[in-house]
DOBA-629027 format. One record per residue (C-alpha): residue number from 1; x, y, z. Coordinates in Angstrom, 2 decimals. Example, Ala and Ser with C-alpha at 12.3 -4.5 7.8 and 13.67 -1.06 7.14 Angstrom:
<pts>
+-----+---------+---------+---------+
!   k !      c1 !      c2 !      c3 !
+-----+---------+---------+---------+
!   1 !   12.30 !   -4.50 !    7.80 !
!   2 !   13.67 !   -1.06 !    7.14 !
+-----+---------+---------+---------+
</pts>
This chain:
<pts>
+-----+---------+---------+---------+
!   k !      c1 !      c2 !      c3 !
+-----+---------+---------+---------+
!   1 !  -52.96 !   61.43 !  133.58 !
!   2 !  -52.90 !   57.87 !  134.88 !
!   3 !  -49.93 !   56.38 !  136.54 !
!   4 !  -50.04 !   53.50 !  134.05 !
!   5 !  -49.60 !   56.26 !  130.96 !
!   6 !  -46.89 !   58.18 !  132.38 !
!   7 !  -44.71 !   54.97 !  132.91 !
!   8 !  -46.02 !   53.73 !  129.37 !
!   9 !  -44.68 !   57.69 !  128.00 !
!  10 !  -41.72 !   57.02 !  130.17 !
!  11 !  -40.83 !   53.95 !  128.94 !
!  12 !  -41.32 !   55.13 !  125.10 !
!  13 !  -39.07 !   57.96 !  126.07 !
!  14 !  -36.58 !   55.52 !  127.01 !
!  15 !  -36.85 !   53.35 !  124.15 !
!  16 !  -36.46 !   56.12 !  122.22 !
!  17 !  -33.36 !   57.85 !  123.74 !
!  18 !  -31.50 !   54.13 !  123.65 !
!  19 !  -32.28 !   53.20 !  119.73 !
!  20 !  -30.72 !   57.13 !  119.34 !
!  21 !  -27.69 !   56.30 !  120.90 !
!  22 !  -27.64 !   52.92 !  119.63 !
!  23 !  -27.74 !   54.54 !  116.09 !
!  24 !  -25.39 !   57.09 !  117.17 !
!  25 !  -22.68 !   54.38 !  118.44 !
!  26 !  -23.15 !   52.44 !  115.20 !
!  27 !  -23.03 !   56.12 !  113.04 !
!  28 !  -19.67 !   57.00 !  115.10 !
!  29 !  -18.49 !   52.81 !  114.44 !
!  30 !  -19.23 !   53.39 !  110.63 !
!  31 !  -17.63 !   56.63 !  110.12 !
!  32 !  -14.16 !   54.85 !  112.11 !
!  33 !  -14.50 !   51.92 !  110.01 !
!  34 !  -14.53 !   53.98 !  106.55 !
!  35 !  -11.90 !   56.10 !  107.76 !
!  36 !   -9.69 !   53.14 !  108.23 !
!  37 !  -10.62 !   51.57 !  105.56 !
!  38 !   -9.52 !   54.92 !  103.53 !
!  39 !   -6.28 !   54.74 !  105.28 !
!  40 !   -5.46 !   51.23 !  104.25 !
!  41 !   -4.57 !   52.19 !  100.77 !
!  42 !   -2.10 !   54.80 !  101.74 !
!  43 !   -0.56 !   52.43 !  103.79 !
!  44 !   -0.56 !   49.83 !  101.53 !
!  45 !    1.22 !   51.75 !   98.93 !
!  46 !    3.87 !   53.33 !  101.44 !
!  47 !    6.78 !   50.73 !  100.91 !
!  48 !    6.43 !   51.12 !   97.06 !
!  49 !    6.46 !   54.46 !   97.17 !
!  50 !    9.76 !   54.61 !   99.96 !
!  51 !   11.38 !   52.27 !   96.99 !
!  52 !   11.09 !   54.65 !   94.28 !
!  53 !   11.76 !   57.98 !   96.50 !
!  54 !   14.92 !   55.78 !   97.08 !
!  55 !   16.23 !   54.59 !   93.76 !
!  56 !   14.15 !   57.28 !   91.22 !
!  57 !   13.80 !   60.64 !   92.75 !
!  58 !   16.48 !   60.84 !   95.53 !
!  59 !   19.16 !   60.02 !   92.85 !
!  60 !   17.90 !   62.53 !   90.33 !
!  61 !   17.63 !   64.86 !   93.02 !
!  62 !   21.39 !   63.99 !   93.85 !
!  63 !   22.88 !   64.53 !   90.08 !
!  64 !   21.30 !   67.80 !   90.11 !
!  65 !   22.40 !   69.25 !   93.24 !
!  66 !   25.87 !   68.03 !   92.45 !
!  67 !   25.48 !   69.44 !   88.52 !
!  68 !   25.96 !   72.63 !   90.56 !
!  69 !   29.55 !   71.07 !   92.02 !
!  70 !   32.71 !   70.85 !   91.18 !
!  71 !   32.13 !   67.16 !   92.31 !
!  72 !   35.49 !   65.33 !   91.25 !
!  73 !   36.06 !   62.16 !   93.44 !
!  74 !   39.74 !   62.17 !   92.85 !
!  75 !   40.33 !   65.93 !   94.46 !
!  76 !   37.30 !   65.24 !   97.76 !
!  77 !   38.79 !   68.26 !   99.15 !
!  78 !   38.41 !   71.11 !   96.33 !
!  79 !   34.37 !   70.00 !   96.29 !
!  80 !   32.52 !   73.34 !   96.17 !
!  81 !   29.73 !   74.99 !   94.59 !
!  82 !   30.43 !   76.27 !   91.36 !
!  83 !   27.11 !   77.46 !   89.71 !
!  84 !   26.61 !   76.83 !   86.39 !
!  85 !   30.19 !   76.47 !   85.64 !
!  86 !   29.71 !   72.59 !   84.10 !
!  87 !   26.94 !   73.53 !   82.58 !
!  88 !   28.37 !   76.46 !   80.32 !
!  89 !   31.59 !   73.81 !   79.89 !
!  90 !   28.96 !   71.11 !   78.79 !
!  91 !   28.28 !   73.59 !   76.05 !
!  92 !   31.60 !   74.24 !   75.17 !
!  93 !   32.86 !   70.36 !   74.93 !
!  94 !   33.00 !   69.36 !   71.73 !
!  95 !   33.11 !   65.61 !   73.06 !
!  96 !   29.02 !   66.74 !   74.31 !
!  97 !   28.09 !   68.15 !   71.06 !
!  98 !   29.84 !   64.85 !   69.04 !
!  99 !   27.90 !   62.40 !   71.45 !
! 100 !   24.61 !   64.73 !   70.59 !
! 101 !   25.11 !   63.70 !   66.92 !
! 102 !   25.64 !   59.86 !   67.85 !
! 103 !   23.25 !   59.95 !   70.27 !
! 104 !   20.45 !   60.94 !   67.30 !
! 105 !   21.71 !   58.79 !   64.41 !
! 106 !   21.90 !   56.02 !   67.18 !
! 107 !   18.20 !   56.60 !   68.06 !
! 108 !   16.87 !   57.30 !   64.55 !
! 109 !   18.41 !   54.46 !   62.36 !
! 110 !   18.48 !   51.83 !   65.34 !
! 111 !   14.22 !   52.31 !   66.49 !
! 112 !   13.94 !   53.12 !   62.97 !
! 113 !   15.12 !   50.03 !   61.65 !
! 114 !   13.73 !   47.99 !   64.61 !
! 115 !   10.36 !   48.72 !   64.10 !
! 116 !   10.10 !   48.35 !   60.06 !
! 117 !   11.70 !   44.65 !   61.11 !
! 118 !    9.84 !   44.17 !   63.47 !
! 119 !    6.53 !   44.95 !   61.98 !
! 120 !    7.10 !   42.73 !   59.29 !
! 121 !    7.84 !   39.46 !   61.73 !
! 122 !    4.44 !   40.58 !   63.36 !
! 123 !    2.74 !   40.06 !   60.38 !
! 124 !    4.22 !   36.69 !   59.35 !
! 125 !    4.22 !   35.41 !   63.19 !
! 126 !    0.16 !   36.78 !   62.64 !
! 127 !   -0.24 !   33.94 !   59.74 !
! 128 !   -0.98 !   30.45 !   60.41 !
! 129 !    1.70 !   28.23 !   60.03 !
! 130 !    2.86 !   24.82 !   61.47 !
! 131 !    4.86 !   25.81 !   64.35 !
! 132 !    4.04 !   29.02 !   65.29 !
! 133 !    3.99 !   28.92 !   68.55 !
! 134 !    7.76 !   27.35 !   68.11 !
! 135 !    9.07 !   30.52 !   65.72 !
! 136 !    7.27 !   33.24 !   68.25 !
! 137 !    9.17 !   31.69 !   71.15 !
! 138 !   12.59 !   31.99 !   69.56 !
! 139 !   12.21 !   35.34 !   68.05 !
! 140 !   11.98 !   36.89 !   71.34 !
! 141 !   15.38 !   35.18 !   72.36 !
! 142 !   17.42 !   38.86 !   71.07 !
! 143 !   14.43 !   40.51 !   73.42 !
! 144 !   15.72 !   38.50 !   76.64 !
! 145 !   19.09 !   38.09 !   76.19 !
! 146 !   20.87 !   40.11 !   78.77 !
! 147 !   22.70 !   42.97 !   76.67 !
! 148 !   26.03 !   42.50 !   78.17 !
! 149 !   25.78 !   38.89 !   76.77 !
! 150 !   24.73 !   40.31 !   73.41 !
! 151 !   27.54 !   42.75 !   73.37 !
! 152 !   29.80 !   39.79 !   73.93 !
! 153 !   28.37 !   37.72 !   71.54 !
! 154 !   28.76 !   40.54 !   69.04 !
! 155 !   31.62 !   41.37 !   69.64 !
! 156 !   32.81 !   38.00 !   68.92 !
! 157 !   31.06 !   38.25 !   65.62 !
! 158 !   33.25 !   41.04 !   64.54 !
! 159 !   36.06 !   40.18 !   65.93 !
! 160 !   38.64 !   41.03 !   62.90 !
! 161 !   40.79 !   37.38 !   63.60 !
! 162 !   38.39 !   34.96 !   63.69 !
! 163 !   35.21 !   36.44 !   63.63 !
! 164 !   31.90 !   34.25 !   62.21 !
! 165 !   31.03 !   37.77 !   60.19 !
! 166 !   34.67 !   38.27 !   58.46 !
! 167 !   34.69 !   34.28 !   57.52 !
! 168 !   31.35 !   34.42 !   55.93 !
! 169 !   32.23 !   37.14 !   53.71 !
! 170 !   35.45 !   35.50 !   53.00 !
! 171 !   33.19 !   32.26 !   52.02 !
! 172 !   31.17 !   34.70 !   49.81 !
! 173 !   34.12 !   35.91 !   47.94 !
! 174 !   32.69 !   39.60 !   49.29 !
! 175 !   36.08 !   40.50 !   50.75 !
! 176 !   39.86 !   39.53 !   50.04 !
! 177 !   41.14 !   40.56 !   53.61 !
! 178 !   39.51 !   40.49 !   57.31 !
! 179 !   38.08 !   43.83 !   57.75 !
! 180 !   38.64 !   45.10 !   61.96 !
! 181 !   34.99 !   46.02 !   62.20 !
! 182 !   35.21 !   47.48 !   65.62 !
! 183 !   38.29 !   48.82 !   65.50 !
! 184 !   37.94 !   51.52 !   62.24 !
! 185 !   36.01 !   54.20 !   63.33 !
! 186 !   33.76 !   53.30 !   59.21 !
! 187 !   32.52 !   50.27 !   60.53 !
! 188 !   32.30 !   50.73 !   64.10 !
! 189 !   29.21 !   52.80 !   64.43 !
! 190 !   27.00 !   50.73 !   61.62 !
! 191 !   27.94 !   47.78 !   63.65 !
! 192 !   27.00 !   48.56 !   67.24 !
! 193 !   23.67 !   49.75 !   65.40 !
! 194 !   22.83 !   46.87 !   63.57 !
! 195 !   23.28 !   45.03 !   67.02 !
! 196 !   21.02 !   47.59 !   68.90 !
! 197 !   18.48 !   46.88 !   65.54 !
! 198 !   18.93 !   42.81 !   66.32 !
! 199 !   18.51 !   43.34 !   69.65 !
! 200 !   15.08 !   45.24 !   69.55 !
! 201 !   13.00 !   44.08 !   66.82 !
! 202 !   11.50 !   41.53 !   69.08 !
! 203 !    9.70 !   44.07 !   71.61 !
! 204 !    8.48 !   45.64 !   68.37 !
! 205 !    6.93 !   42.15 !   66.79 !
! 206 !    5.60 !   41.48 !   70.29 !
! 207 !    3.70 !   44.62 !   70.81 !
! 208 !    2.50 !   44.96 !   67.14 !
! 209 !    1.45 !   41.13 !   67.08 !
! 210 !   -0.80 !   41.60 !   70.44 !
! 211 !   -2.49 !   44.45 !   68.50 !
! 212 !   -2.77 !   42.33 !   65.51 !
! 213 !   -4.64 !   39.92 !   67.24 !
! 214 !   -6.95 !   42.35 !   68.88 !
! 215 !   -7.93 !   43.13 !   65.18 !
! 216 !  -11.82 !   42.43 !   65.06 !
! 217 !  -12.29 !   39.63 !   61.67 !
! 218 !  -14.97 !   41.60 !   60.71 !
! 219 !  -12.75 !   44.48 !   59.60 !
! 220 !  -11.18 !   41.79 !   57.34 !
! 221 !  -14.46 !   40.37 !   56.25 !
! 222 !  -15.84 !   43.44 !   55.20 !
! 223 !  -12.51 !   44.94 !   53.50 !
! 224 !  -12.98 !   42.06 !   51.41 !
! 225 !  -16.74 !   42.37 !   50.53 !
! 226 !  -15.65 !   45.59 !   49.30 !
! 227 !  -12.46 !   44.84 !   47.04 !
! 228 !   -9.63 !   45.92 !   48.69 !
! 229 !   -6.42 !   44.22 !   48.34 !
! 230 !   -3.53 !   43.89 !   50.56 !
! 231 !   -1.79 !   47.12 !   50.76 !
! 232 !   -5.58 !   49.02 !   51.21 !
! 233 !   -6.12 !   46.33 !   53.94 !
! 234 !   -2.58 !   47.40 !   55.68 !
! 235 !   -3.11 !   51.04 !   55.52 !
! 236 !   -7.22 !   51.13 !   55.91 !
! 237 !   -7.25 !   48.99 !   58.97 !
! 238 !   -4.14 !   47.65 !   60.23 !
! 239 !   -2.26 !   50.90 !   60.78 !
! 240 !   -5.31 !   52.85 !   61.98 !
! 241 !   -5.95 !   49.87 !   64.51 !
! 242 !   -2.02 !   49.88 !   65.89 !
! 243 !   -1.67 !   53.47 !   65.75 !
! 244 !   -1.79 !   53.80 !   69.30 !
! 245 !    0.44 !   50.86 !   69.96 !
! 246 !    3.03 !   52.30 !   67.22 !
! 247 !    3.72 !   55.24 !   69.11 !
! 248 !    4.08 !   53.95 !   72.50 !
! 249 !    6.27 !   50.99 !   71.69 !
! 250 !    8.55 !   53.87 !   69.51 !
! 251 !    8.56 !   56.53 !   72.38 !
! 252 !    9.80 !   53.38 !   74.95 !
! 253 !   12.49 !   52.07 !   72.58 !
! 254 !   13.41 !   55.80 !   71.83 !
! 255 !   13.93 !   56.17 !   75.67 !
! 256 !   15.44 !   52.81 !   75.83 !
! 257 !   17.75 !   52.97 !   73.25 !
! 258 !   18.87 !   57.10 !   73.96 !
! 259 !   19.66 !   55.64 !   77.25 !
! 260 !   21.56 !   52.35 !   76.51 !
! 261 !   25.16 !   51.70 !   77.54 !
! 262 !   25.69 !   48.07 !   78.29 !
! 263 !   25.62 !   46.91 !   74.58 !
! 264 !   28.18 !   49.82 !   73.26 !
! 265 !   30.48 !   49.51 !   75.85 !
! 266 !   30.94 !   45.80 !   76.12 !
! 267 !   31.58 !   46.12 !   72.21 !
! 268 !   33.64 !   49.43 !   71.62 !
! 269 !   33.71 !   51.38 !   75.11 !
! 270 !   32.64 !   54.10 !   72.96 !
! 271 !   35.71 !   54.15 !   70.58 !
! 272 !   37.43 !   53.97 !   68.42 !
! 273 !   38.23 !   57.68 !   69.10 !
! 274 !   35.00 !   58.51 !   70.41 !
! 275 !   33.47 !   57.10 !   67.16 !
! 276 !   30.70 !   55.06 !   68.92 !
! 277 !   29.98 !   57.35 !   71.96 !
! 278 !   26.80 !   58.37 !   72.64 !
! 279 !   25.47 !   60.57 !   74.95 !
! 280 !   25.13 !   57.70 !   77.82 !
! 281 !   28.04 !   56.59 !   76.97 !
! 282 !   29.36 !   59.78 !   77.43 !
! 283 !   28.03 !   60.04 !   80.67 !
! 284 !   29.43 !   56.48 !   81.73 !
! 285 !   32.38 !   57.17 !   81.03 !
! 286 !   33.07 !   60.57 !   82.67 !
! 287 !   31.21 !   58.63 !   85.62 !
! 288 !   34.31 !   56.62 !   85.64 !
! 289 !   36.89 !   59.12 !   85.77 !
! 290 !   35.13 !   60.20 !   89.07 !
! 291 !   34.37 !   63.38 !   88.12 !
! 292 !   30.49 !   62.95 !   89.33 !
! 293 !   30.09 !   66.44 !   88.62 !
! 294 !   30.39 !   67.38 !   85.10 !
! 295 !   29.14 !   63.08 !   84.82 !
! 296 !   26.04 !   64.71 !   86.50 !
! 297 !   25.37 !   67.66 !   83.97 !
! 298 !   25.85 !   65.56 !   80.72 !
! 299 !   22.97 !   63.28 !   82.53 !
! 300 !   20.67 !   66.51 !   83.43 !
! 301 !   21.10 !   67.04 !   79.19 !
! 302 !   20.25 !   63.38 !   78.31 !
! 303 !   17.45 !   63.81 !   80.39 !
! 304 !   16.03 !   67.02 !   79.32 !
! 305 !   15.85 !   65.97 !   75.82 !
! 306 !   14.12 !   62.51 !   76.62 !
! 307 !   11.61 !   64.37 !   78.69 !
! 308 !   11.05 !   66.85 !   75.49 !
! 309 !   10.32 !   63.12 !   73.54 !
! 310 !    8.40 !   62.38 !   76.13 !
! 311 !    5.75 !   65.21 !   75.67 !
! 312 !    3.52 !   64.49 !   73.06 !
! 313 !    2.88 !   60.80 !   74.79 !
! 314 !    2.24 !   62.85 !   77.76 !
! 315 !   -0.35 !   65.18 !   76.12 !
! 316 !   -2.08 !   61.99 !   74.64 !
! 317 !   -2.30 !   60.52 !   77.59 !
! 318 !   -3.82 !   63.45 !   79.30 !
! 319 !   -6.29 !   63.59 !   76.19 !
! 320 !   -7.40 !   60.06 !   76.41 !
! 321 !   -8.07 !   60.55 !   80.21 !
! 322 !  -10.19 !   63.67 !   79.63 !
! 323 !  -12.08 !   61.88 !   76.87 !
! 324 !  -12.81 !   58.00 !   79.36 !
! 325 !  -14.35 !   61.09 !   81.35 !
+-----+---------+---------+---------+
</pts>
């Protein structure tokens, strides 16, 4: 072989073994860039998720493990374990089983009676109509209001002196004498529901009236080609369209409302005797006496039974992933 073709084999050798670690440098550089560029995410999402270990799971963590106490701020030195001990007393207070039956008629007339109300200003705020925009603004004012301001505001309503409600009916000739509508334990209840009802049928009209809209106007057009009137129109495409958005928006305000205190206890504090207590309420309230622990078990209840609600949204939502697949 000729010198020149061993230092031309050479040289290809050469070239050869750089471009393979050139490739191999830029494989290795690739490889480090994706892996950091996997990491990024995760850390990304780390302070989010510190914030919710913080104020979701360490807390519920914390009202279990004290469930198990007797956990009474007032006596720090008798706190123990006790087992199940305020859980088989849960069971036995007929205070827990009274705020149970609340707790349901609370949930079932007030989302009940929100979302009949509020399907019906959907539809009229889904008509055209001079000012429109103007009447869907205000009606979400009850929606935004803070509910300690609504319980205040209610409460003056009622008030059994001078309250707007009592004068009206007075007006009206509906009633000879100023009724005490918070302070009878007849009129207590209906009241702090009709102000849960007022307070929610705006989330209700808002939700159903973006599903409204998403309505294709062929549906329409062709419900009319083929002769149906207003009620087959309503219950061929309207509630098959919103069924989705129905039971979402109940299941939330069902949650919501199971778990509201501020507007009861700025109007009754759960009285009169026990009258308007619910099962948060409840809870609140024993929360106040300082005894955390049996506070802690009447919460472990209230949550159990929202988290059996909370099951067949679950399973849909488990369904409708398995299906996008």
């Amino acid at each position: 072989m000729h010198t020149w073709q061993l230092i031309f084999s050479a040289a290809n050798a050469f070239s050869i073994f750089k471009l393979s670690c050139e490739f191999k440098e830029a494989l290795i550089h690739i490889t480090m860039h994706k892996q950091k560029a996997n990491i990024w995410p995760y850390v990304l999402i780390m302070p989010a998720l510190f914030v919710i270990c913080a104020v979701v799971f360490f807390p519920v963590l914390n009202a279990i493990a004290m469930s198990f106490q007797s956990y009474d701020l007032r006596r720090p030195s008798q706190i123990r374990f006790v087992g199940f001990a305020n859980y088989i007393a849960v069971l036995r207070d007929g205070l827990f089983w009274q705020a149970l039956l609340k707790t349901v008629i609370w949930v079932v007339a007030g989302v009940g009676f929100q979302f009949i109300f509020g399907f019906i200003l959907a539809l009229l705020l889904n008509r055209k109509f001079w000012g429109r925009g103007l009447f869907r603004s205000i009606s979400l004012i009850p929606w935004v209001t803070p509910g300690v301001l609504i319980g205040l505001m209610w409460r003056w309503i009622y008030d059994g002196n001078y309250g707007v409600l009592n004068d009206l009916l007075m007006k009206l000739g509906l009633i000879d004498n100023y009724i005490p509508f918070l302070a009878q334990q007849s009129t207590a209840f209906p009241a702090v529901i009709l102000t849960i009802i007022w307070q929610g049928i705006p989330f209700f009209a808002l939700m159903l009236l973006a599903g409204l809209q998403g309505i294709p106007d062929e549906l329409y057009d062709a419900a009319d080609v083929d002769g149906a009137n207003r009620i087959q129109r309503f219950f061929w495409i309207i509630v098959p369209s919103l069924k989705n958005t129905i039971f979402v928006t109940t299941l939330l305000r069902i949650i919501w409302v199971a778990n509201s205190v501020d507007v009861i206890f700025n109007l009754t504090e759960g009285g009169p005797a026990y009258s308007t207590q619910t099962l948060s309420v409840y809870v609140f309230n024993k929360g106040n006496t300082l005894n955390l622990g049996y506070a802690s078990t009447l919460a472990i209840f209230l949550t159990i039974g929202l988290s059996v609600v909370s099951i067949p949204y679950l399973k849909n939502l488990f369904k409708a992933q398995e299906e996008a697949k």
